[in-house]
N, C-alpha and C positions, 0 to 999 in steps of 0.2 A: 504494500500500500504506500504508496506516493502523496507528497503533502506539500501545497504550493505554498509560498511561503506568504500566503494571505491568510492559512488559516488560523483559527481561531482555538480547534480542538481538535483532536488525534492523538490518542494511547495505542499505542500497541506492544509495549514491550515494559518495563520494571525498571530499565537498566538504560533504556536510548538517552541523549544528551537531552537534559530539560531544558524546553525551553518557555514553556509559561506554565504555572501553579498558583492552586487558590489556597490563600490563608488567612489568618484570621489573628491578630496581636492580641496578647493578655490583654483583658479590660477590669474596668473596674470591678465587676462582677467578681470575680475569682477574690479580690479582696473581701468580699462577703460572705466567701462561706463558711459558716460556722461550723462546729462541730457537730452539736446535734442533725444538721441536715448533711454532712457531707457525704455519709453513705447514699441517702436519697438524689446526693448531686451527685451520683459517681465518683467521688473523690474519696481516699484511701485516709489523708489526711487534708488541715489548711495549707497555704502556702502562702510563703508572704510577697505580697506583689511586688513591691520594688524592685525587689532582690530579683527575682521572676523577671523583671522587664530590663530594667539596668544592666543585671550580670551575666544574666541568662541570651534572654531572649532574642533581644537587638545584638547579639552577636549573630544567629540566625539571620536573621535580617540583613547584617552586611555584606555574609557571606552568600546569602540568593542573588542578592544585587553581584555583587561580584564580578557571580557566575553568569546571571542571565540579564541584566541590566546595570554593565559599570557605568554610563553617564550619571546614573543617578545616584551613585555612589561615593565614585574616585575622585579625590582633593578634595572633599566633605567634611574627612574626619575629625580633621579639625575643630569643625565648626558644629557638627549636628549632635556630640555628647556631650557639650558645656552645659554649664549651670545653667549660665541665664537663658541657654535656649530651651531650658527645661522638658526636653525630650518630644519635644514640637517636630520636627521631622520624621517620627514613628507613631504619630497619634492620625488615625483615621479623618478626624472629623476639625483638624486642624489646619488652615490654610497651608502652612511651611510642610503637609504630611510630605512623602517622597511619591506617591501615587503615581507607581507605576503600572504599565500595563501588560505586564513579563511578571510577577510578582506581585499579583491582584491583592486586595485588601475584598474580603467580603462585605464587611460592612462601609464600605464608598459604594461597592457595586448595588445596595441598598440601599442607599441615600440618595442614591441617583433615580431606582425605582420610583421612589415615594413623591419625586417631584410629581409623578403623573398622580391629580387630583383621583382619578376611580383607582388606580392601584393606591393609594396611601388609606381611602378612604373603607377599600374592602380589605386590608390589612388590620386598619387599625380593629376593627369589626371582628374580626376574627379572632385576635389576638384575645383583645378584651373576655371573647367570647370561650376561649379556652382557659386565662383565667379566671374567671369568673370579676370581672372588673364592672363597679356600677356603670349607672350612665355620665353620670357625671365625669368621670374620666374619661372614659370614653370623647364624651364633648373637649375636653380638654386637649386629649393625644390630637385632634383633629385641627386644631389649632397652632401647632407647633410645625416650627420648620422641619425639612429632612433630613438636615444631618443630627438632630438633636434628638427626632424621633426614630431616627434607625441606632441611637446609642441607647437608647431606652428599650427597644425592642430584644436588644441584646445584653445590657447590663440590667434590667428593669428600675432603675433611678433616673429621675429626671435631675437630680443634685445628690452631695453629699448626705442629706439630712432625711431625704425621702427615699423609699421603694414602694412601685407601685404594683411591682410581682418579683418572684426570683427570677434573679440573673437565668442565664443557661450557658454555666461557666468552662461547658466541655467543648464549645463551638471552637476555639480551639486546637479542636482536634479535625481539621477539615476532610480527612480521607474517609470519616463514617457517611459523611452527608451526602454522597454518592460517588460513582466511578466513573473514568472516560475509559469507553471500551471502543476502540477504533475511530471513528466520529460518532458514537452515540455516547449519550449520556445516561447513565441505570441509577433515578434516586434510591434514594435510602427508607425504609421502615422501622423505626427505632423500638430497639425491645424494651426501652424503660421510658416511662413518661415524663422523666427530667428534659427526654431529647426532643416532646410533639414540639415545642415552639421552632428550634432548629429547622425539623423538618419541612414543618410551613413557609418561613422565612426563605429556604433556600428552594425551595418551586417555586415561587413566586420571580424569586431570582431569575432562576434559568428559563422561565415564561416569559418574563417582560422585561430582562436586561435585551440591549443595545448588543452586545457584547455575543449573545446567542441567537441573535436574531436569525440566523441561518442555519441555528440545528433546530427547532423547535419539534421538526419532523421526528427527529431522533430523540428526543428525549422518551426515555422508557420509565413506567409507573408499575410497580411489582400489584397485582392486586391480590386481592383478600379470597381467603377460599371460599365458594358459596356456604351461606349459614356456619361459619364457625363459633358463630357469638353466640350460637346455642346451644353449642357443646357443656359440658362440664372442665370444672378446670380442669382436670386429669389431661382432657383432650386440646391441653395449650399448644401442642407439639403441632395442629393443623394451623394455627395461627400465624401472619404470614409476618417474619420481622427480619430486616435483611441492613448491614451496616458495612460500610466501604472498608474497614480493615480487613473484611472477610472477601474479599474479592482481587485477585492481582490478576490482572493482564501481562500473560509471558511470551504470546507472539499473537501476534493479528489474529491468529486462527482456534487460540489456545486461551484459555480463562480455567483461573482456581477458584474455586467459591467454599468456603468454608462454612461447616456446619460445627456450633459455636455456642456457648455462652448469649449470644448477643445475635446467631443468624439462624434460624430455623430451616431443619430439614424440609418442612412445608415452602419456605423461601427456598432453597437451593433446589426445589423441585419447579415450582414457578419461572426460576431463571432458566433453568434445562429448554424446558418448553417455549418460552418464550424468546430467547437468544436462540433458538435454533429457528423457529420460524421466522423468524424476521430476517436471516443468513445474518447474522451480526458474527458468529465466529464456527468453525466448525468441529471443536471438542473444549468441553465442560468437564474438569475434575474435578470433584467434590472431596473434600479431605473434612474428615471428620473428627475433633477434635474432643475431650472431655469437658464435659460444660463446669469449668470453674474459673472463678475470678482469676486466678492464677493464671489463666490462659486466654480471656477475654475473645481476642482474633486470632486468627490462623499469622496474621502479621506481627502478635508479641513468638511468635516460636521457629516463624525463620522469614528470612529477606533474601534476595538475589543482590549479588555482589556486583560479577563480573558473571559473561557465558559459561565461566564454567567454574564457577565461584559461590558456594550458595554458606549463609550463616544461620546455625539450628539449633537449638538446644535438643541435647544429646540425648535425651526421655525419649523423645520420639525415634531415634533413632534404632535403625532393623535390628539392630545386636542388641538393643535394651528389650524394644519388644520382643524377642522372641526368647527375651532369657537367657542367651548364650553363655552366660557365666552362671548360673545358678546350675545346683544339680538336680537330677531327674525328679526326684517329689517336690522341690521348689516350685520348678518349670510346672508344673501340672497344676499345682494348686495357685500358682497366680495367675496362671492362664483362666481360672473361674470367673477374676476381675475385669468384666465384663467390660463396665462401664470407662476403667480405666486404657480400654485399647484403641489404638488410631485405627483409624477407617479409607483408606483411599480408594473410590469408586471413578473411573474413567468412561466416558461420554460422547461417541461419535455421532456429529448430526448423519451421516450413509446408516448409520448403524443402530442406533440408539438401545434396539434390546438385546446389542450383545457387547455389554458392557464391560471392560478391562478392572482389571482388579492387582491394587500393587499393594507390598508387605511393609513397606516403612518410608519414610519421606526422604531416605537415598534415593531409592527405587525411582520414585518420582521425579525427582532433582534432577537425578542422571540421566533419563528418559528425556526431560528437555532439554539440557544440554545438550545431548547428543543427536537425536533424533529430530525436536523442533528446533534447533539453534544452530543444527551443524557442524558443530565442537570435532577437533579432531583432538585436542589436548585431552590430559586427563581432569577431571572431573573432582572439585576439591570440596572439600567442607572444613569451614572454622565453627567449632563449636561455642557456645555459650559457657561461660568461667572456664574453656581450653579444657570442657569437659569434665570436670574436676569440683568432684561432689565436697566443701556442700556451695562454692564457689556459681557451679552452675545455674541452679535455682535461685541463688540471690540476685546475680546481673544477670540474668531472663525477667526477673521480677521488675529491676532498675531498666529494662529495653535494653538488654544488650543485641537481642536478634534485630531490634524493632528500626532496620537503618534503610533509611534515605540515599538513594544513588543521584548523585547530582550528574553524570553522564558512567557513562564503564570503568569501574574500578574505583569510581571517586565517590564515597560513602558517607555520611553526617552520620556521627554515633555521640553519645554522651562518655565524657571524661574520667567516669565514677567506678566503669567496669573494669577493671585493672587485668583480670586473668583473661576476659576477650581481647583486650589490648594486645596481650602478649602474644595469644594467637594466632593474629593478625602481623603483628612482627614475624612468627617463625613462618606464617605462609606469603615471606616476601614483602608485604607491604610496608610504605613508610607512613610512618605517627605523626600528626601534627597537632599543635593545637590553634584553636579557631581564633585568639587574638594571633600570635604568631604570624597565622598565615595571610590574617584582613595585614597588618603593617607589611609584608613579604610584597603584597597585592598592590598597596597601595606606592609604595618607595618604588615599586619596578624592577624591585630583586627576583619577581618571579610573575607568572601570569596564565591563566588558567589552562590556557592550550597547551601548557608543559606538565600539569599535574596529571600523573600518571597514579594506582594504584593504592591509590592513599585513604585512609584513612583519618578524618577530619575529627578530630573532639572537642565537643562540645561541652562549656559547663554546663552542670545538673544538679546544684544540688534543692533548687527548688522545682525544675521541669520534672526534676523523674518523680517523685513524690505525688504528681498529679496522674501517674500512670501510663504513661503515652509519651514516647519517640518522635524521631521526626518522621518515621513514614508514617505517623499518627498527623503528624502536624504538617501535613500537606496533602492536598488532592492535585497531581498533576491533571493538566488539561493539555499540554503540547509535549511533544517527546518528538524527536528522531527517531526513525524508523532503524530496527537493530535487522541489517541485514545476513544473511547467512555466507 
């Protein structure tokens, strides 16, 4: 698949050079969340914003610019992290923001919606209507300009002193709110009701931004399965909830959908059916994962590197599943554990009811590498803590799988996971870290068409705490086509 360089959108690969992504900067919001709701907000713990946006964050930020937009970066630095400009160059709804259009900000592409009087007016309607918000606010939100009403849509404050509903302090995390599968767009169905506002807000988006006006055709809606709302709970499992870390695009032809925590087998069965009639790709693998917070998406437990490069925590891995180190009444009796085993089901549209069936998320890995990628090399995995119990489940927990390819070989990880680090070192790659590399970037000691195999680190000590990576904290929309 060929992409003329007008467009707009096009995924087809994990790993192609980025060249536009939706994100979304800490907001106030996240400063809100307390303790007692932060399990209800998906958060694990608080976090403190500043630290979050100062130390964290906006290094993110330099390093997208960078990569996909240096004019609105380079000879900056200077000037966009002083005091007095009080971090006015990364604020959304601030004249001085950096708004670019490589590096989208969700909430401008909102604010620019809501200028339109019927979309501002059937939002505001809506929104109110899912919180349950009198009229009188309602009259009020209707009153307010659009950038101050698409901060409020998303921090729920119109000032420091008021809230007019909760934040929805996981947006975020822009890869749940849906995926770009070739030129189509697949939204999202969120399985916890902390995410309906999200979901609303970003249809709304991709129906009446400027910005999409030429997929509108493409844009995909998972629906509901007839009468499930009259199941009993027991029967949640037909319920239809589908979220973009559970879904990666590994060639134009090829899609992972994860069945999750957070994506239902009823949604990965939806998507089967519906990506294959529409020819949007022609094999759907379904990896099935243990539904626990521990594992949220199929994206906290492995990422693609490079073609022949994949990052996993090592649980899932064929030699753990299959027990090869335990002995014979071991092997037997945890093979019982039912619930604890991966699932890889394989999905040809020619085929569909004779479906391929693989033993551990090698198998898989290697399968595209070789087979959909091309790979004449061999076929590597860095494990999560270098494999190395109880190292591993910790930095899986902190995102160590959970990385960001800014083109082949070039990865955004967090700083925190020391035995991935090391990993990573013994399979060749060089370490960097993410100021380092912005000063490297910016003096002209170095420049991005020379970074080869690296590994980018990011601080974490308040991002990993909110649960979510940077392939968490990005929806690409534009990629390079990764040729064979």
């Amino acid at each position: 698949m060929s992409k003329s360089k007008s467009s707009q959108i096009g995924v087809s690969s994990e790993i192609g050079t980025l060249r536009r992504l939706l994100v979304h900067s800490p907001d106030s919001g996240l400063g809100k969340v307390v303790p007692s709701k932060a399990q209800d907000w998906l958060f694990e713990d608080i976090v403190h914003l500043e630290t979050i946006r100062r130390k964290e964050y906006d290094f993110y930020t330099k390093i997208l610019l960078y990569f996909l937009d240096p004019e609105k970066i380079k000879g900056k630095l200077n000037s966009v992290d002083t005091e007095k400009n009080k971090r006015n160059f990364y604020k959304p709804d601030h004249p001085d923001f950096f708004r670019s259009e490589k590096v989208v900000e969700l909430q401008w592409l909102l604010a620019e919606i809501l200028e339109q009087e019927d979309i501002k007016g059937k939002l505001v309607a809506s929104v109110c209507a899912i919180e349950g918000c009198p009229w009188e606010t309602e009259m009020e939100l209707l009153k307010l300009d659009s950038k101050l009403l698409a901060k409020i849509f998303i921090t729920g404050a119109p000032d420091n002193n008021r809230m007019l509903f909760p934040p929805v302090p996981n947006l975020i995390f822009t890869r749940d709110i849906g995926i770009v599968i070739n030129n189509f767009v697949m939204l999202n169905k969120p399985a916890k009701k902390a995410r309906t506002r999200e979901a609303l807000l970003v249809k709304y988006i991709f129906f009446h931004q400027p910005l999409f006006k030429d997929y509108r055709d493409n844009i995909i809606e998972i629906p509901e399965t007839f009468h499930y709302f009259l199941m009993p709970k027991d029967g949640d499992d037909r319920k239809v909830t589908l979220e973009g870390g559970d879904v990666m695009v590994v060639t134009k032809d090829h899609i992972l959908v994860g069945v999750s925590e957070r994506t239902s087998l009823e949604a990965a069965h939806q998507v089967v059916k519906i990506l294959f009639e529409k020819n949007v790709v022609k094999k759907i693998s379904i990896v099935r994962i243990p539904k626990k917070r521990d594992y949220m998406h199929i994206d906290t437990v492995f990422t693609q590197v490079k073609r022949n490069v994949w990052v996993l925590l090592g649980h899932f891995s064929k030699k753990h599943l299959l027990r090869e180190d335990a002995d014979p009444v071991q092997r037997v009796l945890t093979e019982s554990k039912k619930e604890d085993k991966l699932r890889i089901i394989q999905f040809h549209k020619k085929d569909a009811s004779n479906p391929k069936y693989f033993d551990g998320l090698e198998d898989l890995l290697n399968d595209i590498s070789k087979n959909d990628l091309g790979c004449k090399e061999k076929v590597r995995f860095i494990y999560s803590g270098n494999n190395e119990f109880p190292y591993d489940a910790r930095e899986q927990w902190t995102d160590s799988c959970n990385l960001l390819a800014l083109k082949e070989g070039v990865v955004l990880g967090y700083d925190r996971n020391d035995k991935t680090v090391e990993a990573f070192k013994e399979n060749g790659f060089t370490v960097i870290g993410a100021e380092e590399l912005i000063q490297q970037l910016e003096i002209g000691k170095t420049n991005v068409s020379k970074i080869k195999d690296t590994l980018i680190l990011m601080p974490s000590a308040e991002l990993s705490r909110a649960r979510g990576g940077f392939h968490c904290m990005s929806m690409p929309l534009l990629r390079d086509d990764v040729e064979r």
